[in-house]
N, C-alpha and C positions, 0 to 999 in steps of 0.2 A: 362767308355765306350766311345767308338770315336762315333758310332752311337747308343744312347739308342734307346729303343721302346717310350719310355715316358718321357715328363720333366712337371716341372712344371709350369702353367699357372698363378702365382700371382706373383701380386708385391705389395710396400707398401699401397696401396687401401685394395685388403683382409685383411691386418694386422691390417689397422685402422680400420674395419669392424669387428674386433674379438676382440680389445681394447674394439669397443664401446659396444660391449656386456658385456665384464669383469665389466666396469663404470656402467650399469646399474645391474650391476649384479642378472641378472636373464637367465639361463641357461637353461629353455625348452623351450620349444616350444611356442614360442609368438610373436611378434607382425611382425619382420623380417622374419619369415617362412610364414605369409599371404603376408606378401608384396612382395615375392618373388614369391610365388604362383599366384598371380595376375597378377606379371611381364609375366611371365615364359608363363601361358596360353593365354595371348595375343600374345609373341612369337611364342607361336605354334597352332593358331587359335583354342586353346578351349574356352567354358564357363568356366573349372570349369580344376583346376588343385589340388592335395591332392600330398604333399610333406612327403616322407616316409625317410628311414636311409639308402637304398639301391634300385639300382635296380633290388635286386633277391627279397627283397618285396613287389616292386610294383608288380611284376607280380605275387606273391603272392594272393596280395590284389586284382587285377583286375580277378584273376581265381575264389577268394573266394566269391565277390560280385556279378557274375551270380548267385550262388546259392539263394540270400537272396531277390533278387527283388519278387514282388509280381506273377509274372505270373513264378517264379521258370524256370527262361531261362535256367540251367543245374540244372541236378541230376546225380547223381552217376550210372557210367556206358556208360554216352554217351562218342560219340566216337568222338576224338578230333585227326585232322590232323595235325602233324607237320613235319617241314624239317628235315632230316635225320642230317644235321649241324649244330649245334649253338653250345649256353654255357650251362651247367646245370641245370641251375635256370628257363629254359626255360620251361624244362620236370617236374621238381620235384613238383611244384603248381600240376600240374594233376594229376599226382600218388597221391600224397598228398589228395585229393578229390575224390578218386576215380573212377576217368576219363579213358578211354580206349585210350589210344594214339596210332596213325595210323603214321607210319614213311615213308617219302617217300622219292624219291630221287631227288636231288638238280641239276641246271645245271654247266657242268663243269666250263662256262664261267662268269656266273653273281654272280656265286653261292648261289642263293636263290631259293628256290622252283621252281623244273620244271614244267612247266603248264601241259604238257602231264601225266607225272605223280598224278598230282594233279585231272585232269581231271578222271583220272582211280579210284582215291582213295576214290572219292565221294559216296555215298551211302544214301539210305535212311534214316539210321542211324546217320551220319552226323550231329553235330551241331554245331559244333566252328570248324573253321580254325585260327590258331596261326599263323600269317605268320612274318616270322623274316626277319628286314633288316642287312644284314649282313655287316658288315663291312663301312658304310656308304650308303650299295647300295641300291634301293628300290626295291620293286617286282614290277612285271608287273602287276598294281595292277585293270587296264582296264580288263584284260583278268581274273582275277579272279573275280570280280564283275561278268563278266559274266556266269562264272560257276555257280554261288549261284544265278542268278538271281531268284527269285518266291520259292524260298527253303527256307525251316526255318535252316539258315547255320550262325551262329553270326561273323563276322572277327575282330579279333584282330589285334594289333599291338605289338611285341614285337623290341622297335626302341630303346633298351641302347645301343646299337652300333651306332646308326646313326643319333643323333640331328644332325639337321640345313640340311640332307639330304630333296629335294623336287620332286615331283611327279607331273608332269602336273599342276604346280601353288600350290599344297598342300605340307604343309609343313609335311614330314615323322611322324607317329604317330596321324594324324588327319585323315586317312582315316578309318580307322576302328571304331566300338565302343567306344573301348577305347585303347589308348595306352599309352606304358610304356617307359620311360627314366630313365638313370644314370649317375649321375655326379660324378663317380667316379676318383680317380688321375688321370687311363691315359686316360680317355674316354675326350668329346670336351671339357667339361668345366668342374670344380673338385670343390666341396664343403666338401672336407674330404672324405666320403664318402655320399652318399644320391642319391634318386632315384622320379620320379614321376607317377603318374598316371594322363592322361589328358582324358577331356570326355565332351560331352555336354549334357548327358543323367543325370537330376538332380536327379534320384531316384538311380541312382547307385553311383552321385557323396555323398547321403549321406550315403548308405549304406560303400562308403570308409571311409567316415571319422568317422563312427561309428566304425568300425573296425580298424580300424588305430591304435585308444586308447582304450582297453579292451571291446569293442560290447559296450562301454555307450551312454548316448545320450549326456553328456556333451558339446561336440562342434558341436551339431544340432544345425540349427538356430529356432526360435519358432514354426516357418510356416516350417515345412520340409512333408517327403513323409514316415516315418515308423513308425512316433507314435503322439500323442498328448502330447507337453510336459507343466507342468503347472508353475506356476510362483514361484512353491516351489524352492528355491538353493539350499538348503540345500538335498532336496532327489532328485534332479532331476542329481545332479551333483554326485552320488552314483548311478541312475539306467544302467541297464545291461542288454539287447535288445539280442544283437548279441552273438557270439560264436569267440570274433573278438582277438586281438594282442596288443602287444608294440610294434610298429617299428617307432615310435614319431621318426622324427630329435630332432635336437638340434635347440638350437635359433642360434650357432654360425655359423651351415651348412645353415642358411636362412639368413643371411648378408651377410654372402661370396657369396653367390649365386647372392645377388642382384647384388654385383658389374662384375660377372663373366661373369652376362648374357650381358652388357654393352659391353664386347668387344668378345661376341659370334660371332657375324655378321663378325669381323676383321681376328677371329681366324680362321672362317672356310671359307675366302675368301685363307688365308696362305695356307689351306691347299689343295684348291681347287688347286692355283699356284705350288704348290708341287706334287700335282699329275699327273701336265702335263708335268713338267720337269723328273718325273721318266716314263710315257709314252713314250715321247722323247727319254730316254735311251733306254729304253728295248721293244719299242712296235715293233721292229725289231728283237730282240734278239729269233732265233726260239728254242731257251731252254728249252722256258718258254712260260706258258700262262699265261695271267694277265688279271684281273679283269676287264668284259666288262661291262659298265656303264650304268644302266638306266635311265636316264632321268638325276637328280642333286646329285651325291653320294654327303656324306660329308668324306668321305675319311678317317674312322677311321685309318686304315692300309693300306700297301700294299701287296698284297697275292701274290706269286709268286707258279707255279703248274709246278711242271719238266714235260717238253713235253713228252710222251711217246717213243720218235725214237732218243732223246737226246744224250742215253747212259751214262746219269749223276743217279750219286746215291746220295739222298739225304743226309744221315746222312756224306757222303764226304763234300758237303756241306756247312752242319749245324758246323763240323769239323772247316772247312776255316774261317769261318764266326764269328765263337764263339774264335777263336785265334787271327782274323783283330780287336776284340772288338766290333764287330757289336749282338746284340741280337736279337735274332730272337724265336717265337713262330709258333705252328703249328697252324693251320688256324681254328682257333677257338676251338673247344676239337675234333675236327673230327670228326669223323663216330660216333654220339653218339649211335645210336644201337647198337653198338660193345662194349659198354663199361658193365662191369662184372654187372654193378648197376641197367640194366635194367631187370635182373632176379627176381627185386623185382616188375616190373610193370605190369601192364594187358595191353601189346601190340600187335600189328602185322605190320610187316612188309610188306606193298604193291608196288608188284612189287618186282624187283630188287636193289638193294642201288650201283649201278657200281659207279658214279659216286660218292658217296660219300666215299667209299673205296678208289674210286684212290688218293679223296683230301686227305684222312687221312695217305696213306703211301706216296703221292708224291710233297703232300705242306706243305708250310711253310708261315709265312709274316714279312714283317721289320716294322717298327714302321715309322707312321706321323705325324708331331709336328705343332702345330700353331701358327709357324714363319717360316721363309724362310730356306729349309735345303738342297741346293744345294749344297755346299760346302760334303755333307755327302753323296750324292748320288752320287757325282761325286767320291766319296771313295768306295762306294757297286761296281760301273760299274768297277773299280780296279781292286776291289777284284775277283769278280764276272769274270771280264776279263782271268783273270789265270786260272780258275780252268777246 
C-alpha cells in the first residue's frame, strides 16, 4: 500500500524484550505484565491498572465487575446508554449480562455522543453511561458530568481508540470509574494484541483481577476486599470466588508494552503533527466534514464524512482510493443499531439515529501513523483532488 491504515510501531527494543522473555523462559503472565501495569497506570493517572489479552476484554471485564462489588452497582435488566457508533465489543459485554442497552445518536462533527440526545435518553432507569472516545476524540465530558449529577448513573470509559487522548488536564480513560484500553497493532501503541482496565476503585480493581484468571483468588493480595485469604498455598491458589475468565496476557505482551509505553508520549506527539497537516489539507475542502476536536484528540484516524450538497458518492470513492493503494475503513462499524446482531439484544432506540446513519452510508477514515506522513497526505489531496 502507498498509504496503509496501520504500520508497525517496534524496533529492535520490542525484539530484545521478547528475547529476554524466551532466556527466562517463562511465558505467563509474570513479573513484566506488573511492571507494565505499574508503568501504564501512572501514565494514565490510575491507582491500579489489570492487563487482559484484548481490548474487547477489558470491557468485558469492567462490565462483569459491576456486577460482583458488594453493593451489586448492576443487575440484569438495567438500562445502559450507548453511542449509536463504535466497535462491537463495545455492545456485546451488555448483551452478554443482561443489560438493556439504550442507543442514541452521535454528533455529526465530534462524532461521540450528542449531549441533546444523551440528555433525552436519561431516565430513572438509568445506570451506566458507556461513553466512547472515538477515534481519539474525547466527549464533552463537563456537560455529562452534569447530566448524572445526584443520580445513581455510573460513567464508564470505553478509551481503546484513544490512549494519550486528554480532557481538561485528564488523561482519556481517567474520567470515568473505570476505563478500558487496547494496545492492539494498529491502535497507539501494539503489544500483539492486549488490552487494559484502569480504576482507582480498589474493590473493583480486585474483583478484576479475580476474574481475569478463572474467579480465583490466586493473585489477591492478603489484605484484599472479597474474601479472607489464608496462608494455605496450596488451597488458596485452587479456590474459586467468581464466575470469572482466561483472558491472562502473556509475559511477552508485558515487556513489549514496557518498552512501547517509552515512546508513547513521541508517538502521539507524531500524530498530533499529523493531524494538523491533514486539517491544513482539507479543513477547506467543503466535500468533506472532518472530525471536530475536543479538547487533546490522540488522533487514532482520520474520518472524512461526504458533505451532503457534495454530489459525491462514496463507494466512487472508496473505488479511487482502493486502486491509488490508499486503504480506507468505514468509520468505525457504523450505525451499530442497524447491524442484523442486535436482534439478539434487549434494546431501544432513543430518539432518532439521523446522524448516525448519515456516518454509516457517508463515511469513511484513512489511517494515522506515529511518524511523520506528510509525504502520504500530500498523496490523498491527489488523489482525492481528481475525483
Amino acid at each position: 500500500m502507498k498509504y496503509e491504515l496501520a504500520s508497525s510501531s517496534w524496533d529492535q527494543k520490542e525484539i530484545d524484550a521478547i528475547h529476554d522473555v524466551i532466556r527466562r523462559d517463562m511465558y505467563t503472565m509474570g513479573s513484566s505484565v506488573r511492571q507494565f501495569e505499574a508503568d501504564f497506570a501512572k501514565y494514565t493517572h490510575h491507582k491500579y491498572c489489570v492487563m487482559v489479552n484484548s481490548g474487547s476484554s477489558a470491557n468485558l471485564l469492567a462490565i462483569a465487575a459491576l456486577f460482583y462489588t458488594k453493593e451489586n452497582r448492576l443487575k440484569r435488566g438495567d438500562e445502559v446508554i450507548v453511542p449509536a457508533v463504535s466497535w462491537a465489543t463495545t455492545y456485546y459485554p451488555l448483551y452478554q449480562y443482561g443489560l438493556k442497552l439504550k442507543f442514541v445518536d452521535v454528533n455529526l462533527e465530534t462524532l461521540n455522543m450528542d449531549m441533546d440526545a444523551l440528555k433525552a435518553a436519561i431516565t430513572d432507569k438509568t445506570r451506566l453511561i458507556f461513553a466512547v472516545n472515538l477515534l481519539g476524540n474525547p466527549n464533552e465530558f463537563d456537560r455529562i458530568q452534569e447530566l448524572i449529577k445526584g443520580k445513581n448513573i455510573i460513567l464508564l470509559e470505553d478509551n481503546c481508540e484513544s490512549l494519550g487522548g486528554v480532557y481538561k488536564g485528564k488523561p482519556l480513560g481517567s474520567i470515568g470509574l473505570m476505563g478500558t484500553y487496547s494496545t492492539f497493532f494498529s491502535h497507539h501503541m501494539a503489544t500483539m494484541e492486549g488490552g487494559l482496565v484502569g480504576t482507582d476503585d480498589e474493590e473493583l480493581y480486585h474483583i478484576l483481577l479475580s476474574l481475569r484468571s478463572h474467579g480465583w483468588t490466586r493473585h489477591l493480595p492478603k489484605e484484599n476486599k472479597l474474601c479472607v485469604k489464608t496462608d494455605n498455598h496450596f488451597e488458596e491458589s485452587w479456590r474459586f470466588i467468581l464466575p470469572g475468565y482466561n483472558v491472562r496476557p502473556v509475559e511477552m505482551m508485558g515487556a513489549i508494552g514496557v518498552e512501547q509505553l517509552k515512546k508513547l508520549p513521541e508517538f502521539i506527539r507524531h500524530r498530533r503533527n499529523n493531524a494538523a497537516y491533514f486539517k491544513q489539507l482539507f479543513g477547506n475542502d467543503k466535500r468533506f466534514i472532518l472530525q471536530r476536536e475536543i479538547e487533546q484528540s490522540s488522533w487514532f484516524g482520520f474520518s472524512m464524512l461526504i458533505a451532503k450538497d457534495s454530489g459525491l458518492d462514496r463507494q466512487h470513492i472508496i473505488d479511487a482510493l482502493t486502486k491509488a493503494d490508499i486503504e480506507t475503513r468505514p468509520i468505525v462499524a457504523g450505525n451499530f443499531a442497524r447491524k442484523e446482531v442486535v436482534n439478539y439484544f434487549d434494546y431501544e432506540i432513543c430518539g432518532d439515529l439521523v446522524n448516525a446513519d448519515y456516518i454509516d452510508k457517508h463515511g469513511f477514515f484513512i489511517g494515522n501513523h506515529q511518524f511523520p506522513i506528510k509525504d502520504k497526505l500530500d498523496y490523498l489531496k491527489e488523489v482525492l483532488s481528481k475525483i
